[in-house]
N, C-alpha and C positions, 0 to 999 in steps of 0.2 A: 514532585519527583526530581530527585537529583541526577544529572546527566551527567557520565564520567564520560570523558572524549580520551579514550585509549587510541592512541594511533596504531597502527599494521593488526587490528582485530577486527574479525567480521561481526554485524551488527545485526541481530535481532531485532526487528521494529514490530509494534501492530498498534495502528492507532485506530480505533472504534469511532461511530457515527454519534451525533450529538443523541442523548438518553440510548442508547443503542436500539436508534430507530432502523430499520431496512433499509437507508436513505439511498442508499447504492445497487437498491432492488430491480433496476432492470436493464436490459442490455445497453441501452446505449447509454445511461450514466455511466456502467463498467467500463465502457470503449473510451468513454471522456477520460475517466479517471489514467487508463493504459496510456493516452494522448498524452495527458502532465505528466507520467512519470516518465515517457521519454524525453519530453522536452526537460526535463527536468536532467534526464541523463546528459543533452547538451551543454547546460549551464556548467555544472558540477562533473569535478571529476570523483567518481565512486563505479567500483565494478557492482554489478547487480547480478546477485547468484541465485537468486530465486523472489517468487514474490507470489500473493493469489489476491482477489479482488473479491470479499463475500457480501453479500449483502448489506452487511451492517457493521463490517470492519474489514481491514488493511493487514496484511503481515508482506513483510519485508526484508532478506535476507541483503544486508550488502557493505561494500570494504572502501570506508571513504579512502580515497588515496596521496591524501596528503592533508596538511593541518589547513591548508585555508577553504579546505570543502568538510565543514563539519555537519554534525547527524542533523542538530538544530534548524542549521543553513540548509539545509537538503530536503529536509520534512519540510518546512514553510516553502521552499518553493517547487512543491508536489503539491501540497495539500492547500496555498494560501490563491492559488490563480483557480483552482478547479472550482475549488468552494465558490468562489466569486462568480464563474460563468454558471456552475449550477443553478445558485439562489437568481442569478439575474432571470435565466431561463423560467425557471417555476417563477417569479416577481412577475415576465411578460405572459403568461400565460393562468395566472391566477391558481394556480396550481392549489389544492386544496394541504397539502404535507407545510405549506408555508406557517400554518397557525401553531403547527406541531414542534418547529423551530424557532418563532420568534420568544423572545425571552422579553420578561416585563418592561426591560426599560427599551423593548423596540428593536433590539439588535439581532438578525439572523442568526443563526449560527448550525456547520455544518458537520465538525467534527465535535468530539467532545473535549470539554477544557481539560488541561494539562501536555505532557509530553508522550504517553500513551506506556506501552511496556515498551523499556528498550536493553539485552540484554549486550555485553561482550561476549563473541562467542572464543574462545582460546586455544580449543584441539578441532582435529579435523573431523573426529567422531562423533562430537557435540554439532558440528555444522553439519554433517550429513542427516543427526537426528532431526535437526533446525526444521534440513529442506525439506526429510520425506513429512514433517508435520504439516509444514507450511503446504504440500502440494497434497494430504491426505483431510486438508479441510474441508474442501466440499464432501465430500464423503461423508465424514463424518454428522454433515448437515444436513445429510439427506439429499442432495441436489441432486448428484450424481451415485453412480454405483462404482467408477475407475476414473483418478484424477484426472485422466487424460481430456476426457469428458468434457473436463470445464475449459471452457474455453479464453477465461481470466486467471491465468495464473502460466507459470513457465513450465510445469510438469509437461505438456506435451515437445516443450522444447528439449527438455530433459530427457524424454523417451526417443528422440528422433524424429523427432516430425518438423517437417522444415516449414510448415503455413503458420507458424507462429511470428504473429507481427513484431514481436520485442523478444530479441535473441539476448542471451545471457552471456554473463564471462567466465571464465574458467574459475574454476575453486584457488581462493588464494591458500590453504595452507600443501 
């Protein structure tokens, strides 16, 4: 996949679990996951306007804000430290999903290869479509019955609920 790096456009991300396994199936892998993507928000500057954390994939709405924080730069270091502490975690614990990730020549791996979907979003009514998808996934998986529900993703931050751990930024357009 070719990554176009348009600057002052919100960015559509969703990057899937290696074969899209569940890898991110249960609470506390999602809260690890929440953990890198704020640290992640330290590193890098990007507003983050929506995001959900499903089982077995990532979506991501967000506005890098200037050219030396690119999507590239920003996905690897969300997705390149988590990866790490996860597989080490299932490595000390013999975890049995380890065999389901190792690839022949030995190497773990926790997301799947490539750069996953990444779209430009351009009007405000395509980012709005963006967020209510992004916050209407679990839903749609069955997890829940009302986004609010899920407790990995910004929808409840979006509806007013202030116990959400990772507060979002204003809509850039």
């Amino acid at each position: 996949m070719k990554r176009i790096e348009g600057h002052n456009h919100a960015r559509f991300l969703t990057f899937s679990c290696y074969r899209n396994l569940d890898l991110l199936g249960t609470s506390a892998i999602r809260d690890e996951f929440v953990t890198s993507l704020a640290r992640a928000r330290e590193t890098h500057t990007f507003a983050l306007n929506a995001w959900v954390v499903m089982p077995n994939h990532v979506h991501l709405m967000l506005f890098p804000d200037n050219a030396s924080s690119d999507v590239a730069a920003i996905c690897r270091s969300i997705k390149q430290p988590f990866a790490q502490r996860v597989i080490k975690r299932w490595s000390e614990l013999k975890a049995p999903v380890l065999s389901a990730i190792t690839k022949d020549n030995g190497v773990r791996q926790l997301w799947q290869p490539g750069g996953g979907y990444d779209r430009n979003i351009f009007s405000e009514t395509e980012l709005r479509e963006k967020i209510e998808y992004i916050h209407a996934n679990p839903v749609r998986a069955g997890l829940v019955t009302s986004p609010t529900q899920w407790a990995w993703s910004s929808a409840r931050w979006w509806a007013g609920m202030e116990d959400d751990a990772l507060p979002m930024n204003a809509l850039p357009l």
